[in-house]
C-alpha positions as a Markdown table, in Angstrom:
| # | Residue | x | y | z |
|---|---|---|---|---|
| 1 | Unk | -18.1 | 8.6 | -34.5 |
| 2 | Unk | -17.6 | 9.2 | -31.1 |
| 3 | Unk | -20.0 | 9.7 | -28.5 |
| 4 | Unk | -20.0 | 13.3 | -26.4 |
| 5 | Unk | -18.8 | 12.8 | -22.7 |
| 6 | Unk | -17.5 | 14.4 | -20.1 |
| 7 | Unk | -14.9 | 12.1 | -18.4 |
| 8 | Unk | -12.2 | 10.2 | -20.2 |
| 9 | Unk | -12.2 | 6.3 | -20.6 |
| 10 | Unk | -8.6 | 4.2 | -20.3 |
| 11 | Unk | -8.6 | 0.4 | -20.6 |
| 12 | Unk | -5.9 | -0.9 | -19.0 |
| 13 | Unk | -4.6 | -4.7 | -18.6 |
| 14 | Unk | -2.0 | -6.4 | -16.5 |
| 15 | Unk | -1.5 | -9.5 | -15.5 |
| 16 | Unk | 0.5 | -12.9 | -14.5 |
| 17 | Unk | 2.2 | -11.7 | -11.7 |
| 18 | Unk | 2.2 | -8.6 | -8.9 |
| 19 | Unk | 4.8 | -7.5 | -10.6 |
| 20 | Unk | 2.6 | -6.3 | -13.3 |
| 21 | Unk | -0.6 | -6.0 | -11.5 |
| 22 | Unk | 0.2 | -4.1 | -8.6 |
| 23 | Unk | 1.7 | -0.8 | -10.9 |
| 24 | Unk | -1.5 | -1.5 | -13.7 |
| 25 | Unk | -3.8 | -1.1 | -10.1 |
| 26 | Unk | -1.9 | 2.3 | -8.7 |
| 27 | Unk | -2.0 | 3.5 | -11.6 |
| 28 | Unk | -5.7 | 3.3 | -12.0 |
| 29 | Unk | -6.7 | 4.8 | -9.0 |
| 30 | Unk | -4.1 | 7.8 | -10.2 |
| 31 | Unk | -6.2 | 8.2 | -12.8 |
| 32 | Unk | -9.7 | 7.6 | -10.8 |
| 33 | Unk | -8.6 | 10.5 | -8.5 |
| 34 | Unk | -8.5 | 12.7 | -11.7 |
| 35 | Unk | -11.9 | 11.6 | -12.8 |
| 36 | Unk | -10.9 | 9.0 | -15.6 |
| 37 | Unk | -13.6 | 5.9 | -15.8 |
| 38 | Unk | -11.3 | 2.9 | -15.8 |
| 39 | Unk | -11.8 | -0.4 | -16.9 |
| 40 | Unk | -9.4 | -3.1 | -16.3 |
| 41 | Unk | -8.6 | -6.4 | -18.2 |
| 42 | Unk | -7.2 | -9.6 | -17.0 |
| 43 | Unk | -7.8 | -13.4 | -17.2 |
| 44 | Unk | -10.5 | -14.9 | -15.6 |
| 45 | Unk | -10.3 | -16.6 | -12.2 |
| 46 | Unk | -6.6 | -14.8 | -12.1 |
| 47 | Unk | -4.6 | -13.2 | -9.4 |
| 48 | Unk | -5.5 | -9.9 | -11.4 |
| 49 | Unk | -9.3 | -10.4 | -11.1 |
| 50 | Unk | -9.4 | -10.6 | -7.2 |
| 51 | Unk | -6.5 | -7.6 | -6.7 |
| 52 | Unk | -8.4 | -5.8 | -9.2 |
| 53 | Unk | -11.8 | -6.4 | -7.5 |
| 54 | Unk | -10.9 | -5.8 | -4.0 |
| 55 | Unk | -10.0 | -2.1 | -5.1 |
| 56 | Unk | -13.8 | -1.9 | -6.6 |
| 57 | Unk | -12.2 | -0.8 | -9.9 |
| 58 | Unk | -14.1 | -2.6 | -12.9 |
| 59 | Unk | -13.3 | -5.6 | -14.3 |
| 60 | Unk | -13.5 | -7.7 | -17.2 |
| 61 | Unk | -12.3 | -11.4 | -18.1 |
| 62 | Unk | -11.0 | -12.9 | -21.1 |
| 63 | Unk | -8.9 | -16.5 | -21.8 |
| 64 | Unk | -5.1 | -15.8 | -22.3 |
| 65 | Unk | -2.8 | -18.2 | -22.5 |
| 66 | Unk | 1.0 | -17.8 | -21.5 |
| 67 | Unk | 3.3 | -18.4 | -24.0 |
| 68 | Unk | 5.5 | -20.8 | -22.4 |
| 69 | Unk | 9.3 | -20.9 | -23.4 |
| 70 | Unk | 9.5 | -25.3 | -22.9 |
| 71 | Unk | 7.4 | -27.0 | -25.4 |
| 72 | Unk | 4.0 | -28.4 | -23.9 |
| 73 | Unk | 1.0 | -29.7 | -25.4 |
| 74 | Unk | -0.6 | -25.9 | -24.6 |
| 75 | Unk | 1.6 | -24.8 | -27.4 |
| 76 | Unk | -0.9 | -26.7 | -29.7 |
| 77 | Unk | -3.9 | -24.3 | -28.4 |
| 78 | Unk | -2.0 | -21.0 | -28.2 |
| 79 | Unk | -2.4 | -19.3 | -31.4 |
| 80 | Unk | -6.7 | -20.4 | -31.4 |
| 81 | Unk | -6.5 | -18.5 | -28.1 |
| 82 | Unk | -4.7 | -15.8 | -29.1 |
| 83 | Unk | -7.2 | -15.6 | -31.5 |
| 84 | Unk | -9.7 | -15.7 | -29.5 |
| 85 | Unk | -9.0 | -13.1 | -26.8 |
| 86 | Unk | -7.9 | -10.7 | -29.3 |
| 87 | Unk | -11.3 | -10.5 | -30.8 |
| 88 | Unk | -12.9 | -11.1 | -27.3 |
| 89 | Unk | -10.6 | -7.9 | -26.6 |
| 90 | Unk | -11.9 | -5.9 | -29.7 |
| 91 | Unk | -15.8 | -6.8 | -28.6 |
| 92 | Unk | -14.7 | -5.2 | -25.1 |
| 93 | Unk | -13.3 | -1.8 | -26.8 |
| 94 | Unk | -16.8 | -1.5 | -29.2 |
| 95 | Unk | -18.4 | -1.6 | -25.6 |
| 96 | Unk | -16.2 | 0.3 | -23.6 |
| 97 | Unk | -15.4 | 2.9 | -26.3 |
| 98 | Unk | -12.1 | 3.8 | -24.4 |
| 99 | Unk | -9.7 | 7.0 | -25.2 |
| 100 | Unk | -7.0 | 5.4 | -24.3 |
| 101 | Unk | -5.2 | 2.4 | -23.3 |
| 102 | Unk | -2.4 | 1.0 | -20.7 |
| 103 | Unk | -0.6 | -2.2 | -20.7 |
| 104 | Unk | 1.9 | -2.7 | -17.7 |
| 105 | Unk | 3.2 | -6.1 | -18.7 |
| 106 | Unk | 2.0 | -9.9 | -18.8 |
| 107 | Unk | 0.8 | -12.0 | -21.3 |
| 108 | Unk | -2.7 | -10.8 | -21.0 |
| 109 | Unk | -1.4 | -7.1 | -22.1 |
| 110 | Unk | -0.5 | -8.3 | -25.6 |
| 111 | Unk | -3.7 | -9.5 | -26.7 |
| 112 | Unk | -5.6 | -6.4 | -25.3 |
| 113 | Unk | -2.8 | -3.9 | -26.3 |
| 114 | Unk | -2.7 | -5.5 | -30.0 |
| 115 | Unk | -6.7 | -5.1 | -30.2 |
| 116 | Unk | -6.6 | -1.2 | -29.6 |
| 117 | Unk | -4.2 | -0.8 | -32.0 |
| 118 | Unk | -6.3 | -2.6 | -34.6 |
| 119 | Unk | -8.9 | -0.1 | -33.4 |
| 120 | Unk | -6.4 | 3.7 | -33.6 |
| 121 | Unk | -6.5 | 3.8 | -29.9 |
| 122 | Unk | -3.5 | 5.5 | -28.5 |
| 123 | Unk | -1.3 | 2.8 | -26.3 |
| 124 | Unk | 0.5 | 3.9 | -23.6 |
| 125 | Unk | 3.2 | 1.4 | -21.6 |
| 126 | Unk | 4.9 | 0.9 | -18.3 |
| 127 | Unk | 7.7 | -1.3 | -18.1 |
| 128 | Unk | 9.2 | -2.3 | -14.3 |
| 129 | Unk | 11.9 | -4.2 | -15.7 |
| 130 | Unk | 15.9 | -3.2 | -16.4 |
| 131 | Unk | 15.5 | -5.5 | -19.7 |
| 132 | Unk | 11.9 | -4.9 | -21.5 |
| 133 | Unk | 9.8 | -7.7 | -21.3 |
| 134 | Unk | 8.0 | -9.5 | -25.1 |
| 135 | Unk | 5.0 | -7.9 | -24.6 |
| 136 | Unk | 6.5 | -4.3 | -24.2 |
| 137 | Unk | 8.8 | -5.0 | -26.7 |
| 138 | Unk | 6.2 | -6.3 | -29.3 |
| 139 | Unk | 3.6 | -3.5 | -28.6 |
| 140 | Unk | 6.5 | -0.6 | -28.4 |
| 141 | Unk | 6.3 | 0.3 | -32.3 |
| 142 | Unk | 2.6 | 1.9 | -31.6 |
| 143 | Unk | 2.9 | 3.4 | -28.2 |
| 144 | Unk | 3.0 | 6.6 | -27.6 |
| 145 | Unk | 4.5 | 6.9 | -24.5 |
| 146 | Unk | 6.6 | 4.4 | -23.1 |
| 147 | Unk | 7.1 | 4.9 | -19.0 |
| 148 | Unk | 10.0 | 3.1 | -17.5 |
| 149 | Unk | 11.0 | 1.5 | -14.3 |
| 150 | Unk | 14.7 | 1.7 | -14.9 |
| 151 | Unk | 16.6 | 3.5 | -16.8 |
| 152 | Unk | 19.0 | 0.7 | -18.1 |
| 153 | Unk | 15.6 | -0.2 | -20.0 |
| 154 | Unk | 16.2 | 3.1 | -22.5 |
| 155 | Unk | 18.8 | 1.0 | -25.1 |
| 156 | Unk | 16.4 | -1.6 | -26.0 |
| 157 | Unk | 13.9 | 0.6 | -27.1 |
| 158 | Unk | 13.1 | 3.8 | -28.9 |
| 159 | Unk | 14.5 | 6.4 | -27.2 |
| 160 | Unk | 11.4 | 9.6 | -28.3 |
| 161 | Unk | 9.1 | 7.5 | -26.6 |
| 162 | Unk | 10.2 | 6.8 | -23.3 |
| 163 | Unk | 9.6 | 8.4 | -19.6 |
| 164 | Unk | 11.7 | 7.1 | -17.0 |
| 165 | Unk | 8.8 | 7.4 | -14.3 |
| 166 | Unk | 10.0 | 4.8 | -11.6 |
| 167 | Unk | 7.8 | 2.2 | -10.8 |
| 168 | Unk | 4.6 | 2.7 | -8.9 |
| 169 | Unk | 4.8 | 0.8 | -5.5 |
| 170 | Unk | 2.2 | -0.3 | -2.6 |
| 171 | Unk | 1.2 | 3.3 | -1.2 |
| 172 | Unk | 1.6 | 1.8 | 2.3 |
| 173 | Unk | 5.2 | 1.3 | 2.4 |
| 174 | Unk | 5.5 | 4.6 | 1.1 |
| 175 | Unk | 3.5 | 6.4 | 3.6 |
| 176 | Unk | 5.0 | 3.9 | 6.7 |
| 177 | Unk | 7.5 | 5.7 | 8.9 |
| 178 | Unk | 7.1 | 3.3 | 12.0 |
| 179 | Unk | 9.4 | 0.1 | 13.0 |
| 180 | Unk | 8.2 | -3.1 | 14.0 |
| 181 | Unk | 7.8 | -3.8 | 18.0 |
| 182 | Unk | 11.1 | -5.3 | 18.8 |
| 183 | Unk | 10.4 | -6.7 | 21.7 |
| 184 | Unk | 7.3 | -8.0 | 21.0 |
| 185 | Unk | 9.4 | -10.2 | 18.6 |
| 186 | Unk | 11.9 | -11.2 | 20.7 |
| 187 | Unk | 14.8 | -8.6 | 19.0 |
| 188 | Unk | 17.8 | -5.9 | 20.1 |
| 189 | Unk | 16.9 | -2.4 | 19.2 |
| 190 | Unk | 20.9 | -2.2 | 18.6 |
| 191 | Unk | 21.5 | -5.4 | 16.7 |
| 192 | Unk | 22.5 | -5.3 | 13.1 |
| 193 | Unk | 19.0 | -6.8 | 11.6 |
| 194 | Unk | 18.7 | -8.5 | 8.0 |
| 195 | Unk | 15.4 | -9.5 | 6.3 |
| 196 | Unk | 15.6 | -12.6 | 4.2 |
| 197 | Unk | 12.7 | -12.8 | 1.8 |
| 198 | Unk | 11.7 | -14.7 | -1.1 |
| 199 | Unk | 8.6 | -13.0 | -1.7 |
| 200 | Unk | 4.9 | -14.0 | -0.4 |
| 201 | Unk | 5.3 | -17.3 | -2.3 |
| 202 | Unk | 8.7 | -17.8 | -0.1 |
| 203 | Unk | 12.0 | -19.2 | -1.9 |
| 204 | Unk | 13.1 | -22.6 | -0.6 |
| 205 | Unk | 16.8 | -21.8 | -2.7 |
| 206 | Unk | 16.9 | -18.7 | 0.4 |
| 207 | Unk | 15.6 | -20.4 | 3.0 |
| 208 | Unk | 17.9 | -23.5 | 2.7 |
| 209 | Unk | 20.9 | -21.4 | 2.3 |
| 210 | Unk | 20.3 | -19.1 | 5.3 |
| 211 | Unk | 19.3 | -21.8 | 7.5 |
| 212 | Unk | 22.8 | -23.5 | 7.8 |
| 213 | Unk | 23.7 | -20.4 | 9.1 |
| 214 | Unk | 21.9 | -18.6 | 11.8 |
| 215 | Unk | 23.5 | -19.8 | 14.9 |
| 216 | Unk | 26.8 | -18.2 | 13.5 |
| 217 | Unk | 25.4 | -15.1 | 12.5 |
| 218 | Unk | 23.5 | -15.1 | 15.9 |
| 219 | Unk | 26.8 | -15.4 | 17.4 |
| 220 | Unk | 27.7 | -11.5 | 15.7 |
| 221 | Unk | 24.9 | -9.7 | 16.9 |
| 222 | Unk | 22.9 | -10.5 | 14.0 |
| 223 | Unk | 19.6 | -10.6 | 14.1 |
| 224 | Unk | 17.0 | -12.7 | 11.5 |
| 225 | Unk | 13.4 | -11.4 | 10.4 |
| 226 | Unk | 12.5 | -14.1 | 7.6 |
| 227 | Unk | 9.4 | -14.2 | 5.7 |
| 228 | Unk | 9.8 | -17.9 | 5.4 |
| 229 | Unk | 6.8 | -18.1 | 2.9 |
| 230 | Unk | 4.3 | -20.8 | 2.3 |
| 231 | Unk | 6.2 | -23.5 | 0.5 |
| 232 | Unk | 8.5 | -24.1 | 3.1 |
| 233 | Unk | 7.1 | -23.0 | 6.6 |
| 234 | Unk | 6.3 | -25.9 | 7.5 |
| 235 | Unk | 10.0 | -27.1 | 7.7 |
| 236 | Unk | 12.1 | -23.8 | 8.9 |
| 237 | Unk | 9.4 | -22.5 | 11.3 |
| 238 | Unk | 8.9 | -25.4 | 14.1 |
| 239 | Unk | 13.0 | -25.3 | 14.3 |
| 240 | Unk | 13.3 | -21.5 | 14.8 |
| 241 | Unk | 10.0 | -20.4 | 16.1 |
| 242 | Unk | 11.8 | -20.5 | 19.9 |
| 243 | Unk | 14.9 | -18.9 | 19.2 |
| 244 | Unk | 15.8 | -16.0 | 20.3 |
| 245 | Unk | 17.3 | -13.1 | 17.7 |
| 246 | Unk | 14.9 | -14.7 | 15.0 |
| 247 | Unk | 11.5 | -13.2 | 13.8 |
| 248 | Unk | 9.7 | -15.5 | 11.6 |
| 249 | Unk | 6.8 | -16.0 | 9.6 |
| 250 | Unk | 5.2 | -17.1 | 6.4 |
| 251 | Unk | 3.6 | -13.4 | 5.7 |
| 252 | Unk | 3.3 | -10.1 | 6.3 |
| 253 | Unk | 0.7 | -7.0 | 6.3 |
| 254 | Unk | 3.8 | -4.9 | 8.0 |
| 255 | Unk | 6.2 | -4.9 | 5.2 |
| 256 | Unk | 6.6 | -1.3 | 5.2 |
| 257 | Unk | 7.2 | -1.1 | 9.2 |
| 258 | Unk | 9.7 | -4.2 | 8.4 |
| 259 | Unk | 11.8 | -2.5 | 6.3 |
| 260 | Unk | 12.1 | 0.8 | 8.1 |
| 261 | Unk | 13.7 | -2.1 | 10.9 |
| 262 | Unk | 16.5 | -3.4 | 9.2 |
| 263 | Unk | 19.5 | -2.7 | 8.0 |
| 264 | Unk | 20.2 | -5.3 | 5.3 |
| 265 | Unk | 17.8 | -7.4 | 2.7 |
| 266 | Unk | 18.5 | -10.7 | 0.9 |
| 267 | Unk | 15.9 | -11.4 | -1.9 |
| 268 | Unk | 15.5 | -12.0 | -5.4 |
| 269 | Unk | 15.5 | -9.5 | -7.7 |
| 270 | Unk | 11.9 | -8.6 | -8.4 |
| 271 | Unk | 11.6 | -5.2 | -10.1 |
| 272 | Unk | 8.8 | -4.0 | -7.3 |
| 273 | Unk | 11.0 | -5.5 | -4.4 |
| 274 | Unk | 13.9 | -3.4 | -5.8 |
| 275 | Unk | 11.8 | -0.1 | -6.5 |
| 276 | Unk | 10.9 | -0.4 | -2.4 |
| 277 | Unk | 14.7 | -1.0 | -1.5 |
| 278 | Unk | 15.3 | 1.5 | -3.5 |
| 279 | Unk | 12.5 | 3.8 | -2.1 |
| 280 | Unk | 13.7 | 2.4 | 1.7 |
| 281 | Unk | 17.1 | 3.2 | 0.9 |
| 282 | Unk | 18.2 | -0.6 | 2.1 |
| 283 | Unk | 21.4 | -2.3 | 0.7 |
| 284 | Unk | 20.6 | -5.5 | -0.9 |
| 285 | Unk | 21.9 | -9.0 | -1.6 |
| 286 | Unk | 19.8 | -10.3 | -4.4 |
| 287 | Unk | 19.8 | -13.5 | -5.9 |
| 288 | Unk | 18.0 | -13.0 | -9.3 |
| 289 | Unk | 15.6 | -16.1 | -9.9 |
| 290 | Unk | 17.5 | -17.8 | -13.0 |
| 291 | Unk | 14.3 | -19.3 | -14.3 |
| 292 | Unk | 12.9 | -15.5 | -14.8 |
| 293 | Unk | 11.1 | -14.6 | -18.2 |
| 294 | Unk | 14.7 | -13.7 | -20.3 |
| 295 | Unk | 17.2 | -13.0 | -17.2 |
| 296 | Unk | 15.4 | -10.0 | -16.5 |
| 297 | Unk | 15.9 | -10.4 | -12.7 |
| 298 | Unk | 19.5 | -10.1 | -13.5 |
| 299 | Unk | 19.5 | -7.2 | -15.4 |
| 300 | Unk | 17.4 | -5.5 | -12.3 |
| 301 | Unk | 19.9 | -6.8 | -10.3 |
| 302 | Unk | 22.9 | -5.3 | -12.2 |
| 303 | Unk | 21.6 | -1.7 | -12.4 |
| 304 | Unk | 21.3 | -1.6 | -8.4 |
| 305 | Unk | 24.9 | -3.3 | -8.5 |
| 306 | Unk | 26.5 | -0.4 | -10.5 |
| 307 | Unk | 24.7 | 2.2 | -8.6 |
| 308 | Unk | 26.8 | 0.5 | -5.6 |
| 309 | Unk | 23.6 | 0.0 | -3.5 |
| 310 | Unk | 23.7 | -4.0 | -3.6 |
| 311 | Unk | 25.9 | -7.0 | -4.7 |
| 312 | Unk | 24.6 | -10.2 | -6.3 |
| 313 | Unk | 24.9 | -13.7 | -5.7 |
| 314 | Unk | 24.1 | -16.1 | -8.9 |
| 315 | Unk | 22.1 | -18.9 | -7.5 |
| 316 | Unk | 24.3 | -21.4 | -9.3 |
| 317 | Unk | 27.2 | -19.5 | -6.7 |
| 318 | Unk | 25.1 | -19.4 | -4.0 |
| 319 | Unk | 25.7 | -21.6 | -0.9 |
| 320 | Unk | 25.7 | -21.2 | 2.8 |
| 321 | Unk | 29.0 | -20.0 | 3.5 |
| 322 | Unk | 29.3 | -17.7 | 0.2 |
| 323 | Unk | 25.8 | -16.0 | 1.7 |
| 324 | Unk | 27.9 | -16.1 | 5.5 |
| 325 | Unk | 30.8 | -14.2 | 3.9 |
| 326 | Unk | 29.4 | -11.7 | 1.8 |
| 327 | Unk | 27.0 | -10.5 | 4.7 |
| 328 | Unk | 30.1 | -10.1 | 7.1 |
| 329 | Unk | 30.9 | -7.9 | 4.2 |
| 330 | Unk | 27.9 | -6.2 | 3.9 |
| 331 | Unk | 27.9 | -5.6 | 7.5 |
| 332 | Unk | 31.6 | -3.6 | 6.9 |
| 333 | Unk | 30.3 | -1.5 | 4.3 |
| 334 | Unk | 26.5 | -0.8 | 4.2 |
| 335 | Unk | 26.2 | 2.8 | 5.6 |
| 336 | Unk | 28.8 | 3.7 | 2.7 |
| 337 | Unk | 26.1 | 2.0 | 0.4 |
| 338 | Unk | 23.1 | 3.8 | 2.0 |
| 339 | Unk | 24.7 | 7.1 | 1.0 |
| 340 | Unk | 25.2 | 5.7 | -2.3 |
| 341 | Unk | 21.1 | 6.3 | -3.1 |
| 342 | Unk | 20.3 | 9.2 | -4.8 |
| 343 | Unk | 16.9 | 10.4 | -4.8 |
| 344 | Unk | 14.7 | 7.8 | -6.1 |
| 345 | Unk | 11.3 | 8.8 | -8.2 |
| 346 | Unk | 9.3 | 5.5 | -7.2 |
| 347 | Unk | 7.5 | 7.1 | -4.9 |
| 348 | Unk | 5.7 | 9.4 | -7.2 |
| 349 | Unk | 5.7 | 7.4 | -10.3 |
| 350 | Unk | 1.9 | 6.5 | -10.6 |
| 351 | Unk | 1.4 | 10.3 | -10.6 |
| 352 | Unk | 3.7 | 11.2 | -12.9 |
| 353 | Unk | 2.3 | 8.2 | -15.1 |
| 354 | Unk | -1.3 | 9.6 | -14.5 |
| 355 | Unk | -0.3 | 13.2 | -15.0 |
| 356 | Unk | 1.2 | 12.5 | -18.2 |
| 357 | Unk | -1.0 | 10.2 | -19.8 |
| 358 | Unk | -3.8 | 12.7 | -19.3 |
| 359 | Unk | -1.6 | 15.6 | -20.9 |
| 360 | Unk | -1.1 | 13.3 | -23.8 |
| 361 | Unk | -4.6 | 12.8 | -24.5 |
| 362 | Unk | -5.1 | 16.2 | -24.2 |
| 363 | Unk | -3.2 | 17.4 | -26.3 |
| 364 | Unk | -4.6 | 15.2 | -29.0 |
């Protein structure tokens, strides 16, 4: 039997990548604001653990393991650690005694998710991507609610379960209506601007195909801002940092001011990346990673194609002058593309996620 309290209890876990965390995070402060105790699981010494602890939001730790799709020797300890978190999971739901629970994707969600349905614990689920990842396909038959990204997500799963919320996205590009100091980085006010990015990681695939490039595109009135990344700024930066009509960097705080600057974005195909295009109302270029969990950055990809707010390049397409040509394109054609976005609900979807998640519960 339950104990008497006042405030509602939700164990939520996300993990792997930000793709998954950041929603599972801005969700839980949704549901903070409303007076819900949250606690959230991830796996020790993860990315999750030190987004999830910066935010103050509780934390606790168990030993997942990926399931990887190449054979490794891992494969060998995966179901003994399977094992192990999903009764490591069940000792944290006899302590927590939570009312609820929320996966948003990852590995780690499985073992937790499966544990609270051993338990009766209503699931709920938030999937960012156009083609349902394994864990939000495997947990799916006992949710309650599913809440979805993307709507092209609705015809793999069961259709009386599923919100399409949007996904939820940093608050601070949101809330950012200013641009980036032109002139303090060496850039027009009237030049046509495009932001190459392959995420805070950076994508050498991007960055060697752009590079080839940029004196021609100079040459247009084109100006660069390039989040160069990590992996490779040690190569692109020393041979651009002087030129003039470039703005580069291996990361950025100011991603919200950055995209309120530009007029054109090539990326990957990211579900959050494409929820703040989206949100920005930017045409895209995207080059879905092919080595993605099932394709799914190409089915993100597509649904922003047929909305007629972005085109796609397949990396095994892509080189220099195939990226030159369809940005001359782009340039022809993008304001017709801006007017092709509607009015998108990412902005609001942690709320909506919150709001109805509490209802639910509720109601039961």
């Amino acid at each position: 039997m339950r104990e008497a309290r006042n405030s509602k209890r939700i164990l939520i876990a996300a993990g792997g990548t930000g793709g998954h965390i950041i929603p599972a995070i801005s969700i839980s402060k949704e549901l903070q604001k409303r007076g819900i105790e949250i606690l959230f699981v991830g796996n020790k010494n993860s990315m999750e653990e030190n987004l999830v602890k910066d935010e103050a939001i509780d934390f606790r730790a168990i030993d997942v393991q990926k399931l990887y799709r190449k054979f490794t020797f891992s494969h060998i300890k995966f179901p003994f650690k399977l094992l192990k978190s999903i009764y490591d999971s069940k000792k944290i739901i006899r302590e927590f005694k939570p009312d609820a629970f929320l996966g948003t994707g990852g590995f780690v969600s499985g073992p937790v998710g499966y544990a609270t349905h051993l338990k009766n614990i209503p699931i709920f689920l938030q999937e960012q991507n156009s083609y349902p990842g394994l864990t939000t396909r495997k947990l799916s038959k006992y949710a309650q609610k599913i809440f979805l990204g993307n709507a092209g997500a609705e015809k793999y799963l069961k259709i009386d379960k599923l919100v399409v919320s949007g996904n939820p996205i940093n608050s601070n590009v949101i809330k950012e209506n200013e641009k980036i100091d032109f002139e303090k980085y060496g850039l027009k006010k009237d030049s046509f601007k495009i932001f190459l990015t392959g995420g805070s990681q950076g994508s050498v695939v991007l960055n060697k195909t752009l590079y080839p490039i940029l004196e021609e595109l100079l040459q247009q009135n084109i100006e660069i801002i390039w989040q160069i990344g990590k992996y490779s700024f040690d190569i692109f930066f020393p041979k651009v940092k002087e030129i003039k009509g470039i703005f580069a960097f291996e990361f950025t705080n100011e991603i919200g001011k950055i995209y309120n600057s530009v007029d054109l974005v090539i990326c990957r195909a990211g579900a959050l990346t494409l929820a703040e295009l989206e949100t920005k109302k930017i045409p895209s270029i995207l080059i879905p990673l092919p080595s993605a969990a099932e394709n799914h950055q190409y089915y993100n990809a597509l649904e922003l194609k047929n909305k007629k707010v972005a085109e796609i390049i397949l990396q095994k397409d892509l080189n220099p002058e195939i990226l030159k040509v369809r940005i001359l394109e782009m340039i022809g054609k993008y304001l017709e593309m801006r007017e092709n976005f509607g009015e998108m609900n990412h902005k609001d979807a942690a709320t909506k996620i919150a709001e109805e998640i509490i209802s639910n519960l509720k109601e039961k």
